[in-house]
C-alpha positions as CSV (number, residue, x, y, z in Angstrom):
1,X,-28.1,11.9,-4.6
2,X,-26.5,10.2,-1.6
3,X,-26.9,9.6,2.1
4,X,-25.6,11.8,3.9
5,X,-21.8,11.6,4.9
6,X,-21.2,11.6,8.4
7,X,-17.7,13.6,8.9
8,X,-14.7,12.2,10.9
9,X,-14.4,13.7,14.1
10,X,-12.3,16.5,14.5
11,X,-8.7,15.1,16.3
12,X,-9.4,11.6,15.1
13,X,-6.4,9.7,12.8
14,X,-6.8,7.9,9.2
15,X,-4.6,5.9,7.1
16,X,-4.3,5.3,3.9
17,X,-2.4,2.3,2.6
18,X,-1.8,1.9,-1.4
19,X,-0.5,-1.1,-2.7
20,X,1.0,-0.9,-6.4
21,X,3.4,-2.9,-8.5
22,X,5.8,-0.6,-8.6
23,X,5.3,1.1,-4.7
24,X,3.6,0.6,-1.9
25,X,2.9,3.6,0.3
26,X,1.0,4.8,3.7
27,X,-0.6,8.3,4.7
28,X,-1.3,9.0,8.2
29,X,-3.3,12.0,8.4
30,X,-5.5,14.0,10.9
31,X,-8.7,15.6,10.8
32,X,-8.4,19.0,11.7
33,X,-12.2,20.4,12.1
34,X,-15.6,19.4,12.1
35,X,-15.7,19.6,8.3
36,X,-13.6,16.7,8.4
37,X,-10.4,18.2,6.1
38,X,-7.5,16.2,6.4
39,X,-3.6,17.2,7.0
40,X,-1.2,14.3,6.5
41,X,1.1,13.9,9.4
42,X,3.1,10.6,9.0
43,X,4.1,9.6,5.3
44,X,5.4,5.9,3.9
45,X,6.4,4.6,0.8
46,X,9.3,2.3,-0.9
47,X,9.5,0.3,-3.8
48,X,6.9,-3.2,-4.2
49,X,8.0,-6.7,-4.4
50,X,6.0,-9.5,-4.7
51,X,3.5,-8.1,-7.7
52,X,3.0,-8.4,-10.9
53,X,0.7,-6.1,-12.8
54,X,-1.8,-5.6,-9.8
55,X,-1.5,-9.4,-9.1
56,X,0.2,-11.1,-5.7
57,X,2.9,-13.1,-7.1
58,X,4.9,-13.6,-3.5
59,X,3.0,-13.2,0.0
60,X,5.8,-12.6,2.5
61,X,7.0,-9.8,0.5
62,X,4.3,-8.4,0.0
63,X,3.9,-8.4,3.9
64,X,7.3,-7.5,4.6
65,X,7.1,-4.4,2.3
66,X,4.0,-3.2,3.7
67,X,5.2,-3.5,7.3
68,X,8.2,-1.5,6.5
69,X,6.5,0.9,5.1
70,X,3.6,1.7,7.6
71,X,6.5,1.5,10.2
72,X,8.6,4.3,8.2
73,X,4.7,6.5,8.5
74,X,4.1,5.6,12.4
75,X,7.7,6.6,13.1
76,X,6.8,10.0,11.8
77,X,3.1,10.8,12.5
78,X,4.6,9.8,16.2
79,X,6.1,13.4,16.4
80,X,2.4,14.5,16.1
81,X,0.6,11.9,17.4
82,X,2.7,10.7,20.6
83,X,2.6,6.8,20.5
84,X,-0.3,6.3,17.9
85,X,-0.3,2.6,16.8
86,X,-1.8,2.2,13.1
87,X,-4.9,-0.2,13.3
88,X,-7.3,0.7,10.9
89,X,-6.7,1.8,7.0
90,X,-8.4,2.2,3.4
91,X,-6.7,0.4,0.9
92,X,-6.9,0.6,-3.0
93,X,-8.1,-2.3,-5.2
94,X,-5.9,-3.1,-8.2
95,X,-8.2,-2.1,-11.1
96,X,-7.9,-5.6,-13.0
97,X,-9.4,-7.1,-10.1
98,X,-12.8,-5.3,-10.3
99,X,-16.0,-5.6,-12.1
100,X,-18.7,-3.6,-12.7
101,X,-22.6,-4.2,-12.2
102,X,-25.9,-2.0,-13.1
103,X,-28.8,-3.3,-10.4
104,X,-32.0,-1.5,-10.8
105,X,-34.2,-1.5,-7.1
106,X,-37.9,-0.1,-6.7
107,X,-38.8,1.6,-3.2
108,X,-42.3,1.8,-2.2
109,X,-42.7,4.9,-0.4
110,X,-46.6,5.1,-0.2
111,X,-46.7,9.4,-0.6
112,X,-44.0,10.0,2.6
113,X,-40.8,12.1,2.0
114,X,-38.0,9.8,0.9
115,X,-35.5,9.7,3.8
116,X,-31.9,8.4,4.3
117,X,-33.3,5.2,5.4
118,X,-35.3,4.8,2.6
119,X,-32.0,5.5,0.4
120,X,-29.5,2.7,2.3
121,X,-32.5,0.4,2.0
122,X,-32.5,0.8,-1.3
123,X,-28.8,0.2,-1.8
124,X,-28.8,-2.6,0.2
125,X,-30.9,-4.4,-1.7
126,X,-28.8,-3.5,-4.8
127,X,-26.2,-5.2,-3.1
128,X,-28.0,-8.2,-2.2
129,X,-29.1,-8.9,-5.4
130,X,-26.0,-8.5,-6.8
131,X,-24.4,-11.0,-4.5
132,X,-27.1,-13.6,-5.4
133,X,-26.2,-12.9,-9.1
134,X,-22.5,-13.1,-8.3
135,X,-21.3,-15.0,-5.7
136,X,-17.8,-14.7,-6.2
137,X,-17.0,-11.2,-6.1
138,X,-16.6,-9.1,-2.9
139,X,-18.5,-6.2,-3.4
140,X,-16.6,-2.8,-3.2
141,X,-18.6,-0.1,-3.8
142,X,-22.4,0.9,-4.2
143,X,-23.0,3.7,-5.8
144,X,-26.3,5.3,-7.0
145,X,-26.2,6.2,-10.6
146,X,-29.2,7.8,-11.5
147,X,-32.7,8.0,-9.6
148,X,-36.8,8.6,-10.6
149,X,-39.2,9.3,-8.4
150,X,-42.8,8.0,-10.0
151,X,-41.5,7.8,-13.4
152,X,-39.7,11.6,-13.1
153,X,-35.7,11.0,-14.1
154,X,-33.3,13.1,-13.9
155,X,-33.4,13.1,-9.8
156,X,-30.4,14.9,-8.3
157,X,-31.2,14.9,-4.5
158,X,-34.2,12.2,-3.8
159,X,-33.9,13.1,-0.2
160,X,-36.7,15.3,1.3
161,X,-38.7,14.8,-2.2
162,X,-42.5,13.1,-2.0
163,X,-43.8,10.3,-4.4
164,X,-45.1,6.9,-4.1
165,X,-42.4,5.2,-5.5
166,X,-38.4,5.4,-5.8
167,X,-36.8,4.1,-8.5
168,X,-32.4,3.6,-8.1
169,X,-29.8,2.2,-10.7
170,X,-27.1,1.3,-8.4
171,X,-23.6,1.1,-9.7
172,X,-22.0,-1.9,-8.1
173,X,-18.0,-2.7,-8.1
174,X,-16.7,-6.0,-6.6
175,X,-14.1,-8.0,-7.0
176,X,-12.2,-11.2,-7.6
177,X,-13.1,-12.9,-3.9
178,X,-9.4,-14.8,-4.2
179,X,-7.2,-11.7,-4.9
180,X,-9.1,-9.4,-2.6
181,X,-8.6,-12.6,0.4
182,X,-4.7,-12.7,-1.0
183,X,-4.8,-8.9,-0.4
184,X,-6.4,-8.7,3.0
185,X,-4.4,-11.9,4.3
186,X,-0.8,-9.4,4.0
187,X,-2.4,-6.9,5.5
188,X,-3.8,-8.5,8.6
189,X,-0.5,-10.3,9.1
190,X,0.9,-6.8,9.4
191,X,-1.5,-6.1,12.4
192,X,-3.8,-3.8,10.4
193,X,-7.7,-4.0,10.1
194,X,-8.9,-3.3,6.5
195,X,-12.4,-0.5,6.9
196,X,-13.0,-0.6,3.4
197,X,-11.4,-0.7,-0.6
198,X,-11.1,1.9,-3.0
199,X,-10.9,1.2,-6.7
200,X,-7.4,2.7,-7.6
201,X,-8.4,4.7,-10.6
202,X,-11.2,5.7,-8.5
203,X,-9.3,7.3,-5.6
204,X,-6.5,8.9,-8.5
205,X,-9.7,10.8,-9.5
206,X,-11.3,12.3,-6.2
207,X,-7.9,13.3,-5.4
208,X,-6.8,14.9,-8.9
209,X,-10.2,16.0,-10.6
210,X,-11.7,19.5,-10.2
211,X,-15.8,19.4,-9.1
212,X,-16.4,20.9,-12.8
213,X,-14.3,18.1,-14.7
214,X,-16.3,15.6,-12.4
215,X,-19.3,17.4,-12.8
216,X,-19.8,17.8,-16.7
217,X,-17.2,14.3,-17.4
218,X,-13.6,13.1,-17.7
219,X,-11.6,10.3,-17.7
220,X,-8.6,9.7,-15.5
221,X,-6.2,7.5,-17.0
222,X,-4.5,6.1,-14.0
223,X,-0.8,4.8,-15.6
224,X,1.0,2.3,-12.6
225,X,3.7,0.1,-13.1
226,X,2.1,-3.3,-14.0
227,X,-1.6,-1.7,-15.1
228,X,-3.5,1.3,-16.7
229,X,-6.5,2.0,-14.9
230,X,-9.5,4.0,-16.2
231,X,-12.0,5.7,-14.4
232,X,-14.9,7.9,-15.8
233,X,-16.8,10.6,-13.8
234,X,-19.8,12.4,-14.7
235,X,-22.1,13.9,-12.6
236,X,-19.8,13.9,-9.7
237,X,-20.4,10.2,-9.7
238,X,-17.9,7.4,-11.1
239,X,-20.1,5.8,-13.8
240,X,-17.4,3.1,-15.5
241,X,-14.4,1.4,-14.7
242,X,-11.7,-0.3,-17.2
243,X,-8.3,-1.3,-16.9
244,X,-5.3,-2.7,-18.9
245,X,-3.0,-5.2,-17.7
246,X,0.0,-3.5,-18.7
247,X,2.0,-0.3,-17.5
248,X,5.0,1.7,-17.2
249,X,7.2,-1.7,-16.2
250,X,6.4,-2.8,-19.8
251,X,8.2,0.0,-21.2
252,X,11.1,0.0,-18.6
253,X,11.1,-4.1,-19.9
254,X,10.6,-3.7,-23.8
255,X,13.8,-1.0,-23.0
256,X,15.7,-3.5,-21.2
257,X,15.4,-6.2,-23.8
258,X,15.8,-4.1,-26.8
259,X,19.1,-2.4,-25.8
260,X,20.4,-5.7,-24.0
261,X,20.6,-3.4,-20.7
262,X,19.7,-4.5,-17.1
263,X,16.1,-3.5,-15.6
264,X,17.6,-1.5,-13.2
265,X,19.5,0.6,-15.8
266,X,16.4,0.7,-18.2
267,X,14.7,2.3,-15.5
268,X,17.2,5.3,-15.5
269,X,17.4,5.4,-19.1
270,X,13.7,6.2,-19.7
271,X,13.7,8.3,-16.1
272,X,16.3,10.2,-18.2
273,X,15.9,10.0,-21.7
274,X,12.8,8.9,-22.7
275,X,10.2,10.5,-24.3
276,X,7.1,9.5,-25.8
277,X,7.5,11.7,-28.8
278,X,10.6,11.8,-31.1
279,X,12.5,15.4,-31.7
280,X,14.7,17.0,-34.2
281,X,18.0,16.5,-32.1
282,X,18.0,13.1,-30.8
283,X,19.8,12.0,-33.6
284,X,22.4,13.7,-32.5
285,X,22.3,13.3,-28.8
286,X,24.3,10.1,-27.6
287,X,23.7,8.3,-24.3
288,X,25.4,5.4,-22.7
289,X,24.0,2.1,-22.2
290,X,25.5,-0.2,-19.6
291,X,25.8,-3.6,-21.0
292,X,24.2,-6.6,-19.0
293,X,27.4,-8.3,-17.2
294,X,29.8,-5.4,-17.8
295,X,31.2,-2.9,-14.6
296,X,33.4,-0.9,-16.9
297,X,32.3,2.6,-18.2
298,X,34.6,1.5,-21.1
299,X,32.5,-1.5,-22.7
300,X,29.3,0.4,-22.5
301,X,28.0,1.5,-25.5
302,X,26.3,4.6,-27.1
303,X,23.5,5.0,-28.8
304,X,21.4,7.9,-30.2
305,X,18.6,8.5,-27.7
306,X,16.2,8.3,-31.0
307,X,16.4,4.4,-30.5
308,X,15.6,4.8,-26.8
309,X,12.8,7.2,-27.5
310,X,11.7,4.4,-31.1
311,X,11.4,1.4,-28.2
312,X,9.3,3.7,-25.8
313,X,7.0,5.3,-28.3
314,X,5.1,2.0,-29.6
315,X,3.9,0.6,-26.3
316,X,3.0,3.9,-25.3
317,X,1.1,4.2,-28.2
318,X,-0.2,0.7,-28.0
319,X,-1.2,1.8,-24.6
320,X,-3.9,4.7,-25.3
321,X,-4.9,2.5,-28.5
322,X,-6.3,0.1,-26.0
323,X,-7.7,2.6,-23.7
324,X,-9.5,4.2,-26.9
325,X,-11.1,1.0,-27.9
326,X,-12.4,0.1,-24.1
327,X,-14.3,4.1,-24.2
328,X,-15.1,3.5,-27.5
329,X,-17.2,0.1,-26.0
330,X,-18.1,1.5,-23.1
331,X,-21.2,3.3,-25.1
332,X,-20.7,6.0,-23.0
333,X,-20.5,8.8,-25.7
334,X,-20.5,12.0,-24.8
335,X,-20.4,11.8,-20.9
336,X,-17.5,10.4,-21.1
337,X,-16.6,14.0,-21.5
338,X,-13.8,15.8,-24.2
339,X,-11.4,15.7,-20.8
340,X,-8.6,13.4,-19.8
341,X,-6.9,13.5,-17.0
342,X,-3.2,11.2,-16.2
343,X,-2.3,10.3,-13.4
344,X,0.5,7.4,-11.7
345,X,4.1,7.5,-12.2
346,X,4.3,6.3,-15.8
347,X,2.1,9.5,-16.4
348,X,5.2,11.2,-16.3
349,X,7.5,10.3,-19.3
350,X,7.7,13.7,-21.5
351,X,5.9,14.1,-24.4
352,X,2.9,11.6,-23.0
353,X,0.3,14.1,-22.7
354,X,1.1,14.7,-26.5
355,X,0.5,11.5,-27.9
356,X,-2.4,10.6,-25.7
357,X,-4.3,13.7,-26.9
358,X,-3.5,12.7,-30.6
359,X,-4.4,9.2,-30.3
360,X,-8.1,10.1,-27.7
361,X,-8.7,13.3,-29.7
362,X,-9.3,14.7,-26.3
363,X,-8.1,17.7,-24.2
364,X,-5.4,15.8,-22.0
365,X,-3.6,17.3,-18.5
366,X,-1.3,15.9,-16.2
367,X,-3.0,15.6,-12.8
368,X,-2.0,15.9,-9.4
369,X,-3.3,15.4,-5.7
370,X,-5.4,18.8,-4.8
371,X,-7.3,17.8,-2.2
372,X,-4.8,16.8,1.1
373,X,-2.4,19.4,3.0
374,X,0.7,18.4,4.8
375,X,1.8,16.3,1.9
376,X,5.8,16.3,1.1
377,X,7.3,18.2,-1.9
378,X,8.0,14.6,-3.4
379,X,4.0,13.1,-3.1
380,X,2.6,16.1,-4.1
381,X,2.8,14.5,-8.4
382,X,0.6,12.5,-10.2
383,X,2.7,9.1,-8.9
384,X,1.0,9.6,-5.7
385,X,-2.3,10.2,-6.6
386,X,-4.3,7.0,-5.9
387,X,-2.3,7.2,-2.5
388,X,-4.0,10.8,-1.4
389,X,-7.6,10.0,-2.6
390,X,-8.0,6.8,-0.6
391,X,-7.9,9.7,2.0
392,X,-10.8,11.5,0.3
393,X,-12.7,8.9,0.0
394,X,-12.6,7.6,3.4
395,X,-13.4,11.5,4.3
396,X,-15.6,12.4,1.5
397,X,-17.5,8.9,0.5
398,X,-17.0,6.3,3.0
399,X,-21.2,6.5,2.6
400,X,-20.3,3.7,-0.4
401,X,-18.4,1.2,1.3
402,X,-20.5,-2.0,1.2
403,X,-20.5,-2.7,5.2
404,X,-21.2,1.0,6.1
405,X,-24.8,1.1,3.7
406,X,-25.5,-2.6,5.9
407,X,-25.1,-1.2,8.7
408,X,-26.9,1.6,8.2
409,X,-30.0,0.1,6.8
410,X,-30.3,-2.0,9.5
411,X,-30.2,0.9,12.3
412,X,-33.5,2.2,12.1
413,X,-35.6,3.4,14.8
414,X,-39.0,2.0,15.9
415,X,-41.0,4.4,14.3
416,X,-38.7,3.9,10.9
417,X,-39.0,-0.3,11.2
418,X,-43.0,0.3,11.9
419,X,-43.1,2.6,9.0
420,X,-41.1,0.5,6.9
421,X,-43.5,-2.3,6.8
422,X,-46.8,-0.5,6.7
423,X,-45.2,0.5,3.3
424,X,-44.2,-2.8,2.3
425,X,-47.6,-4.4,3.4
426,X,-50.2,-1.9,3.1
């Protein structure tokens, strides 16, 4: 139930730029055929300064950190691509910043076939109402939920179908207009033109998500640094978003302040150590805890890594508490599916897919990009999943991006535009 997606042409370039609190990374890729699949060829990514739990604390480093790394990806996509500049890429939208709106459009279509036209008209509207209703937001995506044609539900594919009139619910996501100008101002400063924003949990679950588990419903549980982002597919369509302003640098912090260690070495501790769920023997396995101030080995101390993994536990569990209670008032029932999927680097402590299945009472995997070739050993986990499905999105559903379905509504032919009002005024 979509416009058709016009595919990339084949030997064209696309980038992906994916801005976290914890990393910030860029994927160059080509298209390789007229089906438009994609094979990174120039790959970016080092740690984020500047942000704090999806939010743009410090501008100049967030700009310094994104040149760097887009430089690191055009130095080598240049071995495939001689002397390709980066101008124009897809960038994620930290989950906290979005909102979600239901806008409900009739399209009088006076007995003719419904057409692609009549489908982009239909969502443009959507997304003029919405921006009457909420001025504030940048819109993100349009997306159409669910369709009837004279009163009929249940409407896969509208296109091609007769009736007198279409009815669409259109799933709008926008965002904050402030933090989304905050975001585009660093990346224009870098030289780079922004084509279009992808929800973060959004993109973690086009690239990690089988077509059956987006088909019949899941939940990806996208876990960054500085937020938890929740996306729910059903349908093959995203039909809810969430997200948590809290993340795997809460643990790393409740671990730093709890064992009086540095950040730095709580980060290696619980890269290390930790686990979400306690075992038999780590009472009896000891681990050393640099002390903040100290350089010697000697004045470190050791502790039982059953206090590393009693500080860990509780936030995680805290964690997929709060993600229960935002399904749980959703209303989405059962098409929020029996399947979770986790992705993002904190996804990765041991024992997490564990406690998450006991606290959801859900099946739970760990996901991981599927969808993009040419990707390194090391961005082929769950940390770099957002990162890979900007790419899908922009190959797959670039058909949602706000300024695409205006531009496309407004490029009708004669015949369509003389068509088009007979309907509206006959």
């Amino acid at each position: 139930m979509k416009p058709k997606q016009k595919h990339l042409a084949k030997g064209s370039t696309v980038a992906a730029l994916d801005i976290g609190s914890s990393k910030v990374a860029c994927l160059i890729a080509q298209v390789m055929d007229d089906q438009g699949s994609l094979e990174v060829v120039g790959v970016g990514h080092q740690a984020s300064f500047g942000l704090k739990s999806g939010t743009i604390t410090d501008l100049k480093a967030v700009e310094n950190v994104i040149r760097h790394t887009v430089h690191t990806a055009e130095n080598m996509a240049a071995r495939t691509l001689k002397g390709y500049p980066l101008r124009e890429v897809i960038v994620n939208l930290p989950s906290v910043h979005a909102h979600q709106f239901i806008e409900q459009i009739d399209v009088n279509i006076s007995g003719h076939d419904v057409t692609e036209t009549d489908m982009y008209r239909a969502l443009a509207r959507a997304q003029h109402k919405a921006a009457a209703k909420h001025p504030e937001d940048t819109q993100i995506h349009s997306i159409a939920a669910s369709c009837s044609i004279d009163g009929h539900s249940g409407i896969q594919e509208p296109i091609g179908m007769v009736g007198e009139s279409l009815h669409l619910d259109v799933n709008i996501i926008s965002a904050e207009q402030m933090a989304v100008k905050n975001l585009s101002t660093c990346i224009e400063r870098s030289h780079l033109d922004i084509i279009g924003y992808c929800h973060s949990a959004y993109a973690a679950g086009l690239s990690s998500l089988v077509e059956d588990e987006m088909e019949l419903g899941s939940t990806i549980i996208d876990m960054g640094g500085g937020t938890t982002s929740i996306a729910v597919f059903a349908g093959k369509k995203l039909i809810y978003i969430a997200s948590l302003p809290i993340g795997g640098k809460h643990v790393t912090s409740d671990i730093a302040r709890g064992l009086t260690t540095s950040l730095s070495s709580a980060e290696r501790l619980k890269t290390l150590y930790g686990s979400a769920m306690a075992t038999m023997s780590d009472d009896n396995e000891l681990i050393d805890v640099p002390q903040i101030g100290e350089d010697q080995v000697a004045t470190h101390r050791h502790i039982p890594r059953s206090l590393l993994v009693g500080i860990i536990q509780p936030r995680l569990e805290e964690i997929f508490e709060m993600v229960r209670a935002k399904l749980n008032d959703s209303g989405l029932g059962t098409l929020a599916g029996r399947r979770i999927v986790l992705t993002g680097g904190a996804s990765q402590i041991p024992g997490l897919r564990d406690i998450s299945q006991h606290i959801l009472d859900k099946q739970v995997r760990l996901g991981r990009p599927i969808r993009t070739s040419g990707l390194p050993e090391t961005m082929q986990g769950p940390d770099f999943a957002t990162t890979t499905g900007l790419l899908t999105y922009l190959s797959e559903r670039a058909y949602e991006i706000p300024a695409n379905i205006s531009a496309s509504s407004n490029d009708m032919s004669l015949y369509e535009r003389l068509r088009l009002w007979f309907q509206e005024n006959w």
